[in-house]
PyMOL Python script that loads the backbone (N, CA, C, O; Angstrom):
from pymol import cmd

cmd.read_pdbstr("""\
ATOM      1  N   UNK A   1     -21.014  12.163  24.040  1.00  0.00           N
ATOM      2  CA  UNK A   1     -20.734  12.868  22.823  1.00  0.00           C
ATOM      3  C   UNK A   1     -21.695  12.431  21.729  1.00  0.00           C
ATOM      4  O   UNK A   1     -21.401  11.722  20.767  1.00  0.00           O
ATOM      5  N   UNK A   2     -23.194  13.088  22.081  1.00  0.00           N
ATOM      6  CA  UNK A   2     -24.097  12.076  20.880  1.00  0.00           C
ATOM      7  C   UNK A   2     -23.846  12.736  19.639  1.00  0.00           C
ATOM      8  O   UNK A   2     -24.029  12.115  18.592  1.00  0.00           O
ATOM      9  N   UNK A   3     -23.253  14.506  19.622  1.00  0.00           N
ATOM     10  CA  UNK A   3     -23.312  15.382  18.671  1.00  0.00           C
ATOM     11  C   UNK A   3     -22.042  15.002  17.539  1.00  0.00           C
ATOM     12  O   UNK A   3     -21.978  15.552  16.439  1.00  0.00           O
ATOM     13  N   UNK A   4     -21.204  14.125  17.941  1.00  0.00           N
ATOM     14  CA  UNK A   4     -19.972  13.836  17.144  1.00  0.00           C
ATOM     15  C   UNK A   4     -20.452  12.593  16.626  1.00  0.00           C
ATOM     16  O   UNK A   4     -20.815  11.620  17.288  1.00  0.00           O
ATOM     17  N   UNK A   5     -20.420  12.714  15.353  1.00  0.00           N
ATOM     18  CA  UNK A   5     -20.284  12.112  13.857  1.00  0.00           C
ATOM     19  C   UNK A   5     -19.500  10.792  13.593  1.00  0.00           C
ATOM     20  O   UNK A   5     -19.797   9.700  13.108  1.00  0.00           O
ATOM     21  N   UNK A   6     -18.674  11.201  13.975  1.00  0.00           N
ATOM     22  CA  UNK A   6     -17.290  10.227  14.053  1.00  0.00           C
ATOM     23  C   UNK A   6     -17.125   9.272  15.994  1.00  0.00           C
ATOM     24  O   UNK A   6     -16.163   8.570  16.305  1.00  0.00           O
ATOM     25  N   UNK A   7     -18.110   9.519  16.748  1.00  0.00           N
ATOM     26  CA  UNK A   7     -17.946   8.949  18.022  1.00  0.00           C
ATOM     27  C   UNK A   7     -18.092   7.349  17.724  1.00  0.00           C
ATOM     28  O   UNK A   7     -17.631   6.584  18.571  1.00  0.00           O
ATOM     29  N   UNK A   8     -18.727   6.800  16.529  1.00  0.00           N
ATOM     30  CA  UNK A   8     -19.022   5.430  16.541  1.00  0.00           C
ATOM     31  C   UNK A   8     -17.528   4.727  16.183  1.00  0.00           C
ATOM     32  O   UNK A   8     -17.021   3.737  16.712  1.00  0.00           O
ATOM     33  N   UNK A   9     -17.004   5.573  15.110  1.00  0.00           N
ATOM     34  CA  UNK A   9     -15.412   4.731  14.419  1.00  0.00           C
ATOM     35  C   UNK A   9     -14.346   4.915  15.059  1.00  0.00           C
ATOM     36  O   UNK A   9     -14.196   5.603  16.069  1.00  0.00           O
ATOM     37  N   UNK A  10     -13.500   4.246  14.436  1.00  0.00           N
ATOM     38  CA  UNK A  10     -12.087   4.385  15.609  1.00  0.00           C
ATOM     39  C   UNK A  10     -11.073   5.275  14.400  1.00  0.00           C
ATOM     40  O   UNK A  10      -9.920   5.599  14.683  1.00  0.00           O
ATOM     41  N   UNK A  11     -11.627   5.557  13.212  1.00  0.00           N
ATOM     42  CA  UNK A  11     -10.590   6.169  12.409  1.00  0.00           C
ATOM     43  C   UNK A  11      -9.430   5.756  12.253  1.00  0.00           C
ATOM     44  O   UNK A  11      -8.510   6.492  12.610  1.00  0.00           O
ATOM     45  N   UNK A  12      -9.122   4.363  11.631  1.00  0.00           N
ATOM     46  CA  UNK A  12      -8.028   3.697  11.599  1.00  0.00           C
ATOM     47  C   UNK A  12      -8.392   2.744  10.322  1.00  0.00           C
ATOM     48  O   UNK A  12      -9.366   2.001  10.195  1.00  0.00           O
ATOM     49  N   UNK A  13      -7.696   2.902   9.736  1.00  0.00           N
ATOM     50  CA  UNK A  13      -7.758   1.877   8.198  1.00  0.00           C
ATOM     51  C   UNK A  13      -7.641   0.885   8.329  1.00  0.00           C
ATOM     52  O   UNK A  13      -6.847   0.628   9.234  1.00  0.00           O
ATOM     53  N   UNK A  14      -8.152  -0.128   7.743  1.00  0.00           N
ATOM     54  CA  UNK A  14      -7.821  -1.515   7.783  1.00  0.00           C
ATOM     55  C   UNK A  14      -6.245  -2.002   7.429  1.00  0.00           C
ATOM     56  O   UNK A  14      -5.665  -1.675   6.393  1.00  0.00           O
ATOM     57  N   UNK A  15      -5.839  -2.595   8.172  1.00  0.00           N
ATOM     58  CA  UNK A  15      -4.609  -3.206   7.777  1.00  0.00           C
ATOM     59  C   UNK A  15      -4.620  -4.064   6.073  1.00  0.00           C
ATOM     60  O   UNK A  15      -5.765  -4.412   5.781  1.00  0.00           O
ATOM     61  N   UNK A  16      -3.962  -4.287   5.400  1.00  0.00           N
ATOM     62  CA  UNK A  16      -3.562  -5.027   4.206  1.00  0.00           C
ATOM     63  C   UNK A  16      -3.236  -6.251   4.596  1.00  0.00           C
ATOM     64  O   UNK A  16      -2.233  -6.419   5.290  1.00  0.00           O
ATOM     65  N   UNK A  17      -3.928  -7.158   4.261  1.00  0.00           N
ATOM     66  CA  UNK A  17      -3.217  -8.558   3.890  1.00  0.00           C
ATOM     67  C   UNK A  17      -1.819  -8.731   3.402  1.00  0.00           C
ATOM     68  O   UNK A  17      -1.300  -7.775   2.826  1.00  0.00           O
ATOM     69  N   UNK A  18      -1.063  -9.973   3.584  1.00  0.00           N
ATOM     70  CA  UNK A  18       0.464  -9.917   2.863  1.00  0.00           C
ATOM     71  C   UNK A  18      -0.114  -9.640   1.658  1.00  0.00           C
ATOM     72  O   UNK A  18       0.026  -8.631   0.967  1.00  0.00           O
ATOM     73  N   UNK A  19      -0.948 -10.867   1.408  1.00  0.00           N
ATOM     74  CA  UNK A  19      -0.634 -11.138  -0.085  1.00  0.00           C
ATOM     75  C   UNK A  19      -1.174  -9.302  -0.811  1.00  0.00           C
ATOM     76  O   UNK A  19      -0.255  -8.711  -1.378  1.00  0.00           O
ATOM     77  N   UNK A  20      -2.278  -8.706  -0.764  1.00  0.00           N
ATOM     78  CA  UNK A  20      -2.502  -7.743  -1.291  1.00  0.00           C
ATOM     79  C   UNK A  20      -1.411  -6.790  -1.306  1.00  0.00           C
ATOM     80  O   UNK A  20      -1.150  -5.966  -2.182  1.00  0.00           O
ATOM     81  N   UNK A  21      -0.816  -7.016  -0.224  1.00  0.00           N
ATOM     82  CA  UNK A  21       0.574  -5.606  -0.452  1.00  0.00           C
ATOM     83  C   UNK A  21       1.724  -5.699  -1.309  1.00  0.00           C
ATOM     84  O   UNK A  21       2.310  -4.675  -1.658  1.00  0.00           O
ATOM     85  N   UNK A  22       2.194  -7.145  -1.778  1.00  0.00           N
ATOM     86  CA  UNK A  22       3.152  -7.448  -2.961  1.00  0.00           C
ATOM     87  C   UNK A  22       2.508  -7.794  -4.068  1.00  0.00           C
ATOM     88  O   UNK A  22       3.235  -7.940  -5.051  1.00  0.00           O
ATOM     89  N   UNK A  23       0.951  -8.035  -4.274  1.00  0.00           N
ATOM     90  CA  UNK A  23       0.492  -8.218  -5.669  1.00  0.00           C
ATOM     91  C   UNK A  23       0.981  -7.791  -6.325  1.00  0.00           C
ATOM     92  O   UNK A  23       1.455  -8.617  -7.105  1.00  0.00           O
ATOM     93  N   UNK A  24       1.378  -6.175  -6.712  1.00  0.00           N
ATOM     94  CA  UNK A  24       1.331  -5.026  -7.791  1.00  0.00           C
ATOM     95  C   UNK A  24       2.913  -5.247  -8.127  1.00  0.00           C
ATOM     96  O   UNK A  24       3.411  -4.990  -9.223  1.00  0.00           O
ATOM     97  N   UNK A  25       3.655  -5.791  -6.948  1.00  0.00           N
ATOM     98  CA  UNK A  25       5.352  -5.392  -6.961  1.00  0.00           C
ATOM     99  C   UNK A  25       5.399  -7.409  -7.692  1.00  0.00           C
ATOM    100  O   UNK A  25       6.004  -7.619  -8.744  1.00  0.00           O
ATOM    101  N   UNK A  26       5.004  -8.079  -7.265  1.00  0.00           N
ATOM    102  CA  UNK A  26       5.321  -9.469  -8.062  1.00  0.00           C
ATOM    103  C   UNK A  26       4.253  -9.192  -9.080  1.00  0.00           C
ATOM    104  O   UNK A  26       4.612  -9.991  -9.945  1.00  0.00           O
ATOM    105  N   UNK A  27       3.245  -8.637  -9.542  1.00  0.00           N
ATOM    106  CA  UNK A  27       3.163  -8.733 -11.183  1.00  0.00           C
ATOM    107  C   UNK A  27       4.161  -8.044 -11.964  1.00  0.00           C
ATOM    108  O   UNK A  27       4.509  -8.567 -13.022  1.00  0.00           O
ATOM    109  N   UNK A  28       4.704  -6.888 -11.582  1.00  0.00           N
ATOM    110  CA  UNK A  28       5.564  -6.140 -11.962  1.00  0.00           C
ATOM    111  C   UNK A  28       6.654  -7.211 -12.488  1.00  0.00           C
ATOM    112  O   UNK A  28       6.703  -7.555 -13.668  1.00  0.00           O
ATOM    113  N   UNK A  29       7.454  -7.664 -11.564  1.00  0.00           N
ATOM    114  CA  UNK A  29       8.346  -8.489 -11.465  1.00  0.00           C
ATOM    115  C   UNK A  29       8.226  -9.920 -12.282  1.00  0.00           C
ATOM    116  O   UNK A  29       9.148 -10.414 -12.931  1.00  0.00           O
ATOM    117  N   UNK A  30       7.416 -10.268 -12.185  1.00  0.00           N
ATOM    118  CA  UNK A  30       7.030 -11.330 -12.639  1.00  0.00           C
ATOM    119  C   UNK A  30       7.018 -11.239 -14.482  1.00  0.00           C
ATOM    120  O   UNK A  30       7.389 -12.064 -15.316  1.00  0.00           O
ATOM    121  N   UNK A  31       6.477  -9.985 -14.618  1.00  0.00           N
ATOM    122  CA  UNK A  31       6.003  -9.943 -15.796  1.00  0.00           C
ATOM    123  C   UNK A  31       7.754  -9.232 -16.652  1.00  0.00           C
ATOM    124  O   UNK A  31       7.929  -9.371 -17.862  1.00  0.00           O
ATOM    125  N   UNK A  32       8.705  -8.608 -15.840  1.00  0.00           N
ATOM    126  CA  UNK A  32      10.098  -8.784 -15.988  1.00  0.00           C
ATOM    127  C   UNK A  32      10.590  -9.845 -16.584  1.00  0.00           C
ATOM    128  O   UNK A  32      11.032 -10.024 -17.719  1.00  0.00           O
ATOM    129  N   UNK A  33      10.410 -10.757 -15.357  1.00  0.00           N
ATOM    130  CA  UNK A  33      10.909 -11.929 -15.443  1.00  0.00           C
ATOM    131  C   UNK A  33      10.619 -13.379 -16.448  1.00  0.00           C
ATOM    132  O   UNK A  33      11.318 -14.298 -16.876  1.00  0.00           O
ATOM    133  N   UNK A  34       9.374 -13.034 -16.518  1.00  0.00           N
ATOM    134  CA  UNK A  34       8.593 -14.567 -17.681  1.00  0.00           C
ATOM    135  C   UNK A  34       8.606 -13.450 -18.823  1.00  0.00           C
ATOM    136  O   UNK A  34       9.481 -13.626 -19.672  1.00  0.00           O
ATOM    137  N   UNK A  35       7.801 -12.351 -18.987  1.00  0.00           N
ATOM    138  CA  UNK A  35       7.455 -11.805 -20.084  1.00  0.00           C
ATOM    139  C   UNK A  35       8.514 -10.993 -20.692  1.00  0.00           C
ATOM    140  O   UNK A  35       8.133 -10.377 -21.687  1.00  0.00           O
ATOM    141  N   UNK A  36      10.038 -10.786 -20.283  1.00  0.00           N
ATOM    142  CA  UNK A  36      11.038 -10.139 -20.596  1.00  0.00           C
ATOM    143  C   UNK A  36      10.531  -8.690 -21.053  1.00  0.00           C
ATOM    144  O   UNK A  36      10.844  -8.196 -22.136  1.00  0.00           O
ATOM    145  N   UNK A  37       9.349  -7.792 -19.688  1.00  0.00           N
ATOM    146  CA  UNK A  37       8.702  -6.856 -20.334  1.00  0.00           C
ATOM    147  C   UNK A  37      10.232  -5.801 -19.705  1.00  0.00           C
ATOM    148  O   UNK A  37      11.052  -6.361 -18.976  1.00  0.00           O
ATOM    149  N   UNK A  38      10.402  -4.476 -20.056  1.00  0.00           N
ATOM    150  CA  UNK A  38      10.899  -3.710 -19.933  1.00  0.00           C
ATOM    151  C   UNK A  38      10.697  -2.944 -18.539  1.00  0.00           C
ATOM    152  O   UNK A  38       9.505  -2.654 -18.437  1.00  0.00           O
ATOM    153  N   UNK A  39      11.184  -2.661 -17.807  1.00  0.00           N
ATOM    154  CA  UNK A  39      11.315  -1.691 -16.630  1.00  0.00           C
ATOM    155  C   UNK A  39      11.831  -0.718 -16.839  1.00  0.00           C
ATOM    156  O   UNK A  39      13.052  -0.771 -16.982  1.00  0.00           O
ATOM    157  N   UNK A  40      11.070   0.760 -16.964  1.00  0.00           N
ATOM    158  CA  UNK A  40      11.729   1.923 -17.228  1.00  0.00           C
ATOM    159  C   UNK A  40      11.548   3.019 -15.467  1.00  0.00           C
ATOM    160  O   UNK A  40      10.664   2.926 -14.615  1.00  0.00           O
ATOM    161  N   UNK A  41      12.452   3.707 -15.493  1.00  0.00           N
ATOM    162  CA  UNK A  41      12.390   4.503 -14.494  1.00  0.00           C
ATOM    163  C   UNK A  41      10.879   4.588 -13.878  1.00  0.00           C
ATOM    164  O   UNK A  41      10.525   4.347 -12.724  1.00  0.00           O
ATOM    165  N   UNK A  42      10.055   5.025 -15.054  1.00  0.00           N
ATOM    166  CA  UNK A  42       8.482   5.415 -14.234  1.00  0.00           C
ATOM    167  C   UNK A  42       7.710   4.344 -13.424  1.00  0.00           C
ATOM    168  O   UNK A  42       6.891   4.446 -12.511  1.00  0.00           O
ATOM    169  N   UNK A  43       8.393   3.004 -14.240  1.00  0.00           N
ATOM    170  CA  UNK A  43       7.502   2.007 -13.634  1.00  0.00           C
ATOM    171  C   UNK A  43       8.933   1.888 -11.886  1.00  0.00           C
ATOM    172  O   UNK A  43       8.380   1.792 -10.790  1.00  0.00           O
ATOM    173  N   UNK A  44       9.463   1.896 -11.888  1.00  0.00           N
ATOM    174  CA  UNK A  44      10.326   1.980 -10.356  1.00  0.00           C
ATOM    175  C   UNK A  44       9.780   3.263  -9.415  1.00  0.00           C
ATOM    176  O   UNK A  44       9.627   3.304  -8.194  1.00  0.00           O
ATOM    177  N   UNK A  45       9.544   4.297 -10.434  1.00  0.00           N
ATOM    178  CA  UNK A  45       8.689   5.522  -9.890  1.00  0.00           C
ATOM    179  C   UNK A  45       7.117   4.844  -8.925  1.00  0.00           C
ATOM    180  O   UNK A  45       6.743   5.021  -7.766  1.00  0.00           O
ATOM    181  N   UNK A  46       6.596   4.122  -9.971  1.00  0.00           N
ATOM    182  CA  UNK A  46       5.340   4.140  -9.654  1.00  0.00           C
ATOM    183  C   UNK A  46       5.246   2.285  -8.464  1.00  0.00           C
ATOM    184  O   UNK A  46       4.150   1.918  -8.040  1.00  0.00           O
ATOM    185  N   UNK A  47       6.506   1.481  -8.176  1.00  0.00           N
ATOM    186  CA  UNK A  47       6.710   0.692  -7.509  1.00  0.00           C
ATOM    187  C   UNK A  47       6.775   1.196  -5.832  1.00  0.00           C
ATOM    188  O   UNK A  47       6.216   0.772  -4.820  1.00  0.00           O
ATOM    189  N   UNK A  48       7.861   2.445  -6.121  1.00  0.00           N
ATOM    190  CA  UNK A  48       7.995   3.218  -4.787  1.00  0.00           C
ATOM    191  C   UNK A  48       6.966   3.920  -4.693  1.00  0.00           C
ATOM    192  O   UNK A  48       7.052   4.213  -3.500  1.00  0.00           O
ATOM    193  N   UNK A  49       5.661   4.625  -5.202  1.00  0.00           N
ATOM    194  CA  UNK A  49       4.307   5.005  -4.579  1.00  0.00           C
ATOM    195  C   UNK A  49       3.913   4.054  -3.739  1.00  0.00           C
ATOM    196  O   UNK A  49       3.528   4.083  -2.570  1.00  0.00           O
ATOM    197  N   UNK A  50       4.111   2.977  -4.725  1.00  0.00           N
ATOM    198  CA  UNK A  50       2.801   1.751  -4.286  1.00  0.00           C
ATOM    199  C   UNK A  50       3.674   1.124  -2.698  1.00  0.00           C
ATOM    200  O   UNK A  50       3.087   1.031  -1.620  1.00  0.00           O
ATOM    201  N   UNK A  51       5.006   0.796  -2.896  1.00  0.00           N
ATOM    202  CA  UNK A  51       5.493   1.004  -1.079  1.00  0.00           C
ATOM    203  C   UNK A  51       5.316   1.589  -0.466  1.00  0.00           C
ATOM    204  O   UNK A  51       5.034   1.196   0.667  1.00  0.00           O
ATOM    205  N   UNK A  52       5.356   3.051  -0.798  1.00  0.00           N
ATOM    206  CA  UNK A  52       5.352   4.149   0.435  1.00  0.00           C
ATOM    207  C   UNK A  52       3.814   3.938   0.850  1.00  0.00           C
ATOM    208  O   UNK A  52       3.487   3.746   2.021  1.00  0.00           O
ATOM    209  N   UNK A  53       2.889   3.992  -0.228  1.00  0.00           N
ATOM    210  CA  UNK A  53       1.402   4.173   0.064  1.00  0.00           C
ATOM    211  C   UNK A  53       1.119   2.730   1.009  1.00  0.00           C
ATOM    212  O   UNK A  53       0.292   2.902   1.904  1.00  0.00           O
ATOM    213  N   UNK A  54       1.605   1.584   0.927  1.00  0.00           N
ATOM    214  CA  UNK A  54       1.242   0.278   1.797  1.00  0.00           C
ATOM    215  C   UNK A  54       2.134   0.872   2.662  1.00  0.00           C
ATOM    216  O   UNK A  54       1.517   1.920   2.469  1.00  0.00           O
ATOM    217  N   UNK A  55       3.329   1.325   3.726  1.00  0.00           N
ATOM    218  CA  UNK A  55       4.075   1.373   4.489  1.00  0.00           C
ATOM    219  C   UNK A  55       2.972   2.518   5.317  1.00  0.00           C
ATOM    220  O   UNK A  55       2.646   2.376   6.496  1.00  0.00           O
ATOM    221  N   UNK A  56       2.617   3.365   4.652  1.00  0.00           N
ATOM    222  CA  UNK A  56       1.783   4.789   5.408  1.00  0.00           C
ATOM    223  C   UNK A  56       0.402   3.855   5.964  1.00  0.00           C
ATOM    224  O   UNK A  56       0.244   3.874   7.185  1.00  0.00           O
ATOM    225  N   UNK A  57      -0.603   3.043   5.145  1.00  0.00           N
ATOM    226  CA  UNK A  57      -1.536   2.334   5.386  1.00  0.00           C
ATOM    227  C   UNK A  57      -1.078   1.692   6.544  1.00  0.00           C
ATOM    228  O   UNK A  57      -1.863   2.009   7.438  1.00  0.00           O
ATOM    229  N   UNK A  58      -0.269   1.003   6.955  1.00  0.00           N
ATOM    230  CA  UNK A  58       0.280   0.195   8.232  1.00  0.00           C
ATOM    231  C   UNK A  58       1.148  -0.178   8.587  1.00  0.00           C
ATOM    232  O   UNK A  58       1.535  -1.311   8.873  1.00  0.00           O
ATOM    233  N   UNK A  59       1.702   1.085   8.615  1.00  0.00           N
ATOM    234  CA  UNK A  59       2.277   1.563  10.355  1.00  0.00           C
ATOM    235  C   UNK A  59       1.582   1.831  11.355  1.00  0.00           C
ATOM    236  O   UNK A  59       0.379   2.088  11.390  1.00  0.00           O
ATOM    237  N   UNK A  60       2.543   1.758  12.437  1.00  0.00           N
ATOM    238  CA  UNK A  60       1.491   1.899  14.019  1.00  0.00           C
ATOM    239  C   UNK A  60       1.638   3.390  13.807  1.00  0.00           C
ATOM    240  O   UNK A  60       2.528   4.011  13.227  1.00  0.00           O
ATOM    241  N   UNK A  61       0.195   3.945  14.617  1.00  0.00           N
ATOM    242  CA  UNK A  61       0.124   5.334  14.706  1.00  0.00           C
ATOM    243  C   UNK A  61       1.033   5.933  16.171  1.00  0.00           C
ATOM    244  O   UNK A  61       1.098   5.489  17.317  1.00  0.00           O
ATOM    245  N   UNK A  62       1.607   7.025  15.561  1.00  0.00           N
ATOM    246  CA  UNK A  62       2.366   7.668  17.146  1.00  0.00           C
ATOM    247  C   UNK A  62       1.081   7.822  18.359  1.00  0.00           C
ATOM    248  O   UNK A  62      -0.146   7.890  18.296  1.00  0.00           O
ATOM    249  N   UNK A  63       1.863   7.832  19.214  1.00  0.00           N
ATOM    250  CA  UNK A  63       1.342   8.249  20.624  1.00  0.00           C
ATOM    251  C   UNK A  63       1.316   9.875  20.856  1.00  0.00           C
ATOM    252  O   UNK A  63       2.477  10.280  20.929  1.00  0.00           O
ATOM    253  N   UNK A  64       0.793  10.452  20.931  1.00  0.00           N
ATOM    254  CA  UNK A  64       1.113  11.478  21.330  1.00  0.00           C
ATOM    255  C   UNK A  64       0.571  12.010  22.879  1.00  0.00           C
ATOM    256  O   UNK A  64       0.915  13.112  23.308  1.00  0.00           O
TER     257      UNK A  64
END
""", "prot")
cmd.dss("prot")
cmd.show_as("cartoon", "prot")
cmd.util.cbc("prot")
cmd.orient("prot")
């Protein structure tokens, strides 16, 4: 397949480190917690992107 583009990669994202995948959710938290900052709905809005988007990044891919 020399004509395919994509024959060299495996098309699979790099997995996340722990630590990179709770950075965003312990500054959040953190900054709750020491900085008595406020948590409003959007920022819980924008906590559950940032899970769903690390949970979609790595998971195992189906078999089909």
């Amino acid at each position: 397949m020399l004509n395919d583009p994509m024959a060299c990669c495996d098309n699979h994202s790099a997995p996340l480190t722990y630590p990179t995948r709770v950075a965003a959710v312990l500054a959040v938290l953190f900054g709750w917690l020491i900085l008595s900052q406020d948590i409003g709905l959007t920022v819980w809005f924008a906590l559950l992107l940032v899970a769903t988007g690390i949970h979609l990044i790595n998971r195992k891919p189906r078999v089909r």
